[in-house]
C-alpha positions in Angstrom: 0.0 0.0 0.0 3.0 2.9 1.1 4.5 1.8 -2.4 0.7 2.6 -4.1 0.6 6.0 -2.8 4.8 6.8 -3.5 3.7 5.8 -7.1 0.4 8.5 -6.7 2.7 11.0 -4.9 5.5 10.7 -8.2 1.9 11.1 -10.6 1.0 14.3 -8.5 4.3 15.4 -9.3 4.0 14.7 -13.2 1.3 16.4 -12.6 2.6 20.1 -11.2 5.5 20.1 -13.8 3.3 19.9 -17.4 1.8 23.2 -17.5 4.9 24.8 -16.0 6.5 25.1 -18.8 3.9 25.2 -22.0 3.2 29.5 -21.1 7.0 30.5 -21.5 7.5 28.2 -24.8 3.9 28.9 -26.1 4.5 33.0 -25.9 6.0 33.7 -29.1 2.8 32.3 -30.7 0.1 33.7 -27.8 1.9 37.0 -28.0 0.9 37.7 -31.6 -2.6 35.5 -31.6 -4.1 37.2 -29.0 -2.2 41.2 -29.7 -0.5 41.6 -26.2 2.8 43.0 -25.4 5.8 41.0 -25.4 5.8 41.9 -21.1 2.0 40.1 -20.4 3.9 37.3 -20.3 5.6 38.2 -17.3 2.2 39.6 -15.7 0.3 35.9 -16.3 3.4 34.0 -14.6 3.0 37.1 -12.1 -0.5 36.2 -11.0 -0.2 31.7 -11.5 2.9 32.9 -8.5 0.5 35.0 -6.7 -2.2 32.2 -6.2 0.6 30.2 -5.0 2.4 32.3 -2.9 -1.5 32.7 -1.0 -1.9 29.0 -1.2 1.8 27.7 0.2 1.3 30.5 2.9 -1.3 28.7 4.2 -0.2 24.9 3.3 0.3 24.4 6.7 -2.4 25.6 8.3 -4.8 23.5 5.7 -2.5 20.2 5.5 -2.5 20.0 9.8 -6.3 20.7 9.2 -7.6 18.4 6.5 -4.5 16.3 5.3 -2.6 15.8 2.7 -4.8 13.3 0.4 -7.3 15.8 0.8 -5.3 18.9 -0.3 -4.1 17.5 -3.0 -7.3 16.5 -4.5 -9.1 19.5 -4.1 -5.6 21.7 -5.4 -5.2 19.2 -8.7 -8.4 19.7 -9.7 -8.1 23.8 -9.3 -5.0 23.2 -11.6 -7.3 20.9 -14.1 -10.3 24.0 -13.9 -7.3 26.5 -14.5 -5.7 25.0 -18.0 -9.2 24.4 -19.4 -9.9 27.8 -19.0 -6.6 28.3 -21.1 -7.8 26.5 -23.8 -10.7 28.8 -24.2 -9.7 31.8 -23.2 -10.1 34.3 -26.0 -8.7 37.8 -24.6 -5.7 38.2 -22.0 -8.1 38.9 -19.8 -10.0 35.5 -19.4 -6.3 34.4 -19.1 -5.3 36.4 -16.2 -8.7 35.3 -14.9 -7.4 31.6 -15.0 -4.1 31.8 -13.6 -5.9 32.6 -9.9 -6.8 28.5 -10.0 -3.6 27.6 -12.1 -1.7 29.2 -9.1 -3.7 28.7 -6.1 -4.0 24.9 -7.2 0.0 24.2 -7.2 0.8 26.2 -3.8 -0.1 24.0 -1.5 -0.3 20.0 -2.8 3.9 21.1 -3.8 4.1 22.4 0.3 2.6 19.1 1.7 4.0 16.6 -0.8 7.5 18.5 -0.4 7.2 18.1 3.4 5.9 14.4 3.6 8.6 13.2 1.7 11.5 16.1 3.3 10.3 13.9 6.8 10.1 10.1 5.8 12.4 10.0 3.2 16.1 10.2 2.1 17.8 12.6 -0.1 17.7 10.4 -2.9 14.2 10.0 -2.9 13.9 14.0 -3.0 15.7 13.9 -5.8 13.7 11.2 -7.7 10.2 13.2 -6.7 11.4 16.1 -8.6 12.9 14.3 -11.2 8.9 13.2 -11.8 8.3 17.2 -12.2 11.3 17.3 -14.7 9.2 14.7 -16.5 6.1 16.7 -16.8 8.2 20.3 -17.5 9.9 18.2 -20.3 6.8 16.9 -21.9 4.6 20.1 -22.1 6.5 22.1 -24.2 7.3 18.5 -26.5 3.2 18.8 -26.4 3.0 22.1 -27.5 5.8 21.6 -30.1 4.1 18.6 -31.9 1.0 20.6 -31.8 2.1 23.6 -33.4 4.2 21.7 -35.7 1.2 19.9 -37.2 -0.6 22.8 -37.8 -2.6 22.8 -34.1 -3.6 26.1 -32.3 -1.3 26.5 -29.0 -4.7 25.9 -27.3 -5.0 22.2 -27.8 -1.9 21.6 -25.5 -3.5 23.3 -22.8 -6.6 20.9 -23.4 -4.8 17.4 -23.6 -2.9 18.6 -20.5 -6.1 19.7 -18.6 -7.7 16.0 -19.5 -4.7 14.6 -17.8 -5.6 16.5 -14.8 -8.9 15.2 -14.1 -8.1 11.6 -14.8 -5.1 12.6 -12.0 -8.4 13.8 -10.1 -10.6 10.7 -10.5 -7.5 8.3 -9.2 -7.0 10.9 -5.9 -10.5 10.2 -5.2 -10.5 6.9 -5.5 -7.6 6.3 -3.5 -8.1 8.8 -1.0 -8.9 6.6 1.6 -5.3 5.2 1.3 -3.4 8.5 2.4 -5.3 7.8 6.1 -4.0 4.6 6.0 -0.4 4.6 5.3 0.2 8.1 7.0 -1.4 5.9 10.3 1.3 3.6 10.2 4.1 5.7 10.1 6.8 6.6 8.0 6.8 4.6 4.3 10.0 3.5 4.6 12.5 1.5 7.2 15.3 4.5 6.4 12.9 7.1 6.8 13.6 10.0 9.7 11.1 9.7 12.2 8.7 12.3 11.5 5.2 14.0 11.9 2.2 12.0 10.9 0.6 14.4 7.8 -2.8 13.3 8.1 -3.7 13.2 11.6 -2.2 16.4 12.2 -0.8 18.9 15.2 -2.5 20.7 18.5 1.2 22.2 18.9 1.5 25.6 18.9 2.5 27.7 15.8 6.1 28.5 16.5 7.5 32.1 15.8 9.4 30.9 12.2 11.4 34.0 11.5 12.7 34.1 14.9 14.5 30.8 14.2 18.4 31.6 12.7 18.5 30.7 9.0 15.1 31.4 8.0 15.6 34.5 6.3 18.4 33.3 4.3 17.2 30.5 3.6 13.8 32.4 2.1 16.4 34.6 0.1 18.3 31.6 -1.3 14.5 30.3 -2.8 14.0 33.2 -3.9 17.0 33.2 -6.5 16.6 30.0 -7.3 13.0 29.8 -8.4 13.9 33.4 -10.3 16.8 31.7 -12.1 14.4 28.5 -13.0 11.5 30.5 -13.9 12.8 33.1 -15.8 14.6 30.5 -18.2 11.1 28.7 -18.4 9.6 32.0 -19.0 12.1 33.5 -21.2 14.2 31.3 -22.9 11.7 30.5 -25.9 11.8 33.9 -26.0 15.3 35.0 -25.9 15.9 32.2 -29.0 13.7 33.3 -31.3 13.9 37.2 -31.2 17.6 37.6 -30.2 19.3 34.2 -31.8 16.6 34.0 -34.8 15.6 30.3 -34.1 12.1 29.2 -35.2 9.2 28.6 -32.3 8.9 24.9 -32.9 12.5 24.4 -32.7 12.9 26.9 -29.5 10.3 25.1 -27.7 12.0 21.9 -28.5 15.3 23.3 -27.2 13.1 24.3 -24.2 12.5 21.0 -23.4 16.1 20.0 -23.4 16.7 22.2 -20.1 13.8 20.7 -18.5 15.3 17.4 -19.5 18.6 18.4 -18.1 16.6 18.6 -15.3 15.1 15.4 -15.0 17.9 13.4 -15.8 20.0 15.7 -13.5 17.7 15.1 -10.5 17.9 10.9 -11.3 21.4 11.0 -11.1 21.6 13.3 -8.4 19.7 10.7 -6.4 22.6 8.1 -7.0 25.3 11.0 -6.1 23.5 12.0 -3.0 24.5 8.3 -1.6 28.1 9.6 -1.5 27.5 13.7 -1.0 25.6 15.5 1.0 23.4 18.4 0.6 25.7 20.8 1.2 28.0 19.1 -1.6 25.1 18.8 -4.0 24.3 22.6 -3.1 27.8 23.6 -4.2 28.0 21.6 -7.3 25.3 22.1 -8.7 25.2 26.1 -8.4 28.6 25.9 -10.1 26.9 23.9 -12.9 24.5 26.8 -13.0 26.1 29.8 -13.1 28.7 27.9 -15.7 25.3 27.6 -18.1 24.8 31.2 -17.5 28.1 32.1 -18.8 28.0 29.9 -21.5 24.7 32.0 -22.9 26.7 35.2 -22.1 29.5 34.6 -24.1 29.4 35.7 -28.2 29.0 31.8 -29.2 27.3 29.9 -31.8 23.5 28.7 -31.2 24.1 25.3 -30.5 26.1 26.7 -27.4 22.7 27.9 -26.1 21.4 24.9 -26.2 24.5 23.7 -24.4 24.2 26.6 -22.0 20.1 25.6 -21.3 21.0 21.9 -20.7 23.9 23.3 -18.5 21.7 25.3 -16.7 18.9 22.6 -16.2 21.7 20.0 -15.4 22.4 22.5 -12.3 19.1 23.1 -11.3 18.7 19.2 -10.9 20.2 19.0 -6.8 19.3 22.8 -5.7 15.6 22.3 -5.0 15.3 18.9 -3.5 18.6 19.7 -1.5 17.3 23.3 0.0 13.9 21.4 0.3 15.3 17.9 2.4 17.7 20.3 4.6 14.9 21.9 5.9 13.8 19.5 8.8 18.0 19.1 9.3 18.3 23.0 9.4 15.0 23.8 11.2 13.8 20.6 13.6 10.6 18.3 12.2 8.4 20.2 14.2 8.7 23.3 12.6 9.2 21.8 9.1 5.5 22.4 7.7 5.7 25.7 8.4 9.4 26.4 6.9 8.8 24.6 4.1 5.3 26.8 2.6 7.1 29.7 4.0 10.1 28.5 1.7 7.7 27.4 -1.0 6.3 30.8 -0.8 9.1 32.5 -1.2 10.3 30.5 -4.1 7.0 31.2 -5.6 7.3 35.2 -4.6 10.9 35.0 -6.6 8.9 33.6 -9.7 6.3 36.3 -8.9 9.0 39.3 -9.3 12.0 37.8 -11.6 10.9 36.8 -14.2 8.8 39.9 -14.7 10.9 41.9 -14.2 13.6 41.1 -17.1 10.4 41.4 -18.8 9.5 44.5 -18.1 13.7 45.7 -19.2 13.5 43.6 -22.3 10.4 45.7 -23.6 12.1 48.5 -22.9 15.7 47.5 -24.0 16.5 43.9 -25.9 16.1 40.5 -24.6 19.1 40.1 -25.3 20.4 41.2 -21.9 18.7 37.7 -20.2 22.4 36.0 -19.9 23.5 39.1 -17.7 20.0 38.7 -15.2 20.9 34.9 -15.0 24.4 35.6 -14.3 23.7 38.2 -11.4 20.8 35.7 -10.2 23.2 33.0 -10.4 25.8 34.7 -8.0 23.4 35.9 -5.3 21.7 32.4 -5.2 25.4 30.9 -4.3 26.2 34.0 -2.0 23.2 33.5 -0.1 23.7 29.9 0.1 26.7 30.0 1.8 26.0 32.3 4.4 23.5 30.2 5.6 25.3 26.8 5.1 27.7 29.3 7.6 24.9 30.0 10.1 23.6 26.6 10.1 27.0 25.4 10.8 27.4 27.3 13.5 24.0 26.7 15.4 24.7 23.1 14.9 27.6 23.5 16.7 26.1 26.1 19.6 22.9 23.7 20.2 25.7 20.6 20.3 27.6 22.2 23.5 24.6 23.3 24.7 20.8 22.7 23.6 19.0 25.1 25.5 20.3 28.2 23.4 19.1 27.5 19.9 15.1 26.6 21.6 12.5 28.5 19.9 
């Protein structure tokens, strides 16, 4: 049965990644369909973060409330409601309309699936979860480029993804009575942490989070990431067809190579996180990162930026599910639910101001200047990562000599 509901949990995941990518690599074509300036791109992604900046700020209160099983149902099938309303939408405005559900429906099922398996699993398993988004990231925009290739409106990507949704709907239902079960008898897995139960929840108090040391920099450090991951998502389609002259079908194809640097990143992360730990996988694969920046910097031929992307993606892979499992390390377990939507909300709020932002420059300058964004984005993101590997370091040590000092 715990192996039923890790396969469900990996589906879910599928699940959050397929529409994540299909507005940034469909926006070349939307742009000109529907008459909108190249910069209501960045408003749409700026609203989908906004519902889920709302809905991961209350994750926890809702997950120690109704549970996980039932979150998740009720947030897949705002997702579902949200990309059928992109297939029909006929104005930007019945778009922006849509993205409240879109973003409101990923906030919290990504806080409480993040947190169940940050609790009762290892790092590699982390690493594997996210590897499931990679899947879906990678397959939208190869959706959206067989569509368009075949002569399809952008539209009917949205659809096929949507439909996927509500079957992902009907088998949460159905098996719904399984998240009570398993989370009853403890955590999944013999190597699992011991952990908080999701599903029957907590009467302890809500602890003062920002009082805790870390927290802030560890909110800053999400922050940067999610900017440097969204604003490639958002962008990059972008940046290949109007600054290196690259056709749509093919950009969005190239597109998906960075999510699949992803997804194969975060599988074989999972094998190197046996011999590394977080920390280690932190530091690699921000250097693997910021070297993909560069590479897109640099005066090189195209192919490079499809080098640079994969580069980029191939970094990307350990950062999230490494920041995400350090949490209940860094923080304690009883404070993890509420770290991690704070930290899921602050990824989110960097997705909400980033990647709009470079899109408000490039209407007013080129889009050419993305490389030097991701590059300063890059820098900060290992800056900030270091101070608090720093500060963690040393309240490890303080709370080893003596216990008392580092209660919250």
């Amino acid at each position: 049965m715990a192996t039923f509901l890790i396969l469900i949990i990996y589906i879910a995941f599928i699940s959050l990644g397929l529409p994540d990518a299909v507005l940034g690599a469909a926006w070349p074509i939307m742009q000109g369909e529907l008459n909108a300036p190249l910069e209501a791109a960045g408003l749409l992604f700026g609203m989908i973060s906004v519902g889920t900046v709302i809905s991961s700020l209350f994750s926890g209160t809702l997950l120690k409330k109704y549970g996980t099983g039932r979150v998740t149902v009720v947030s897949v099938m705002l997702t579902a409601i949200g990309l059928l309303g992109f297939n029909y939408a006929e104005s930007i405005y019945w778009l922006l309309f849509f993205t409240l559900p879109l973003g409101l429906g990923a906030g919290a099922v990504d806080a409480g699936l993040n947190d169940y398996v940050a609790i009762n699993y290892k790092a590699h398993h982390m690493n594997w979860l996210h590897a499931f988004w990679g899947v879906g990231a990678t397959i939208g925009p190869l959706v959206l480029s067989q569509i368009i290739s075949r002569g399809y409106s952008w539209r009917n990507s949205y659809l096929i993804i949507a439909a996927f949704q509500f079957v992902l709907v009907l088998i949460l239902l159905i098996t719904l009575p399984l998240w009570k079960k398993v989370a009853g008898e403890g955590p999944v897995t013999q190597d699992a942490p011991e952990g908080l139960n999701q599903e029957q929840g907590s009467t302890a108090k809500k602890p003062n989070i920002f009082s805790i040391p870390g927290v802030k920099w560890a909110l800053l450090t999400f922050v940067f990431y999610t900017g440097i991951e969204q604003t490639v998502n958002l962008w990059g389609s972008t940046f290949l067809v109007d600054s290196k002259g690259i056709d749509p079908a093919t950009a969005a194809e190239w597109l998906s190579f960075y999510f699949l640097g992803i997804t194969i990143g975060r599988v074989l992360s999972g094998f190197i996180s046996f011999k590394l730990s977080n920390k280690q996988m932190l530091r690699l694969g921000q250097a693997i990162v910021l070297m993909g920046t560069l590479v897109l910097l640099l005066p090189l031929p195209n192919i490079f930026m499809l080098i640079g992307l994969i580069l980029i993606g191939l970094g990307c892979a350990p950062v999230y599910p490494s920041m995400l499992h350090e949490t209940p390390t860094r923080f304690g377990t009883e404070n993890s639910q509420y770290v991690m939507g704070l930290q899921l909300a602050a990824g989110n709020t960097g997705a909400l101001l980033l990647p709009p932002l470079f899109g408000l420059v490039a209407s007013r300058f080129s889009v050419n200047v993305l490389p030097i964004f991701l590059v300063i984005y890059a820098i900060i993101l290992l800056s900030s990562t270091e101070r608090l590997n720093l500060l963690a370091s040393t309240t490890q040590k303080l709370a080893h000599r003596a216990p008392s000092l580092t209660k919250v």
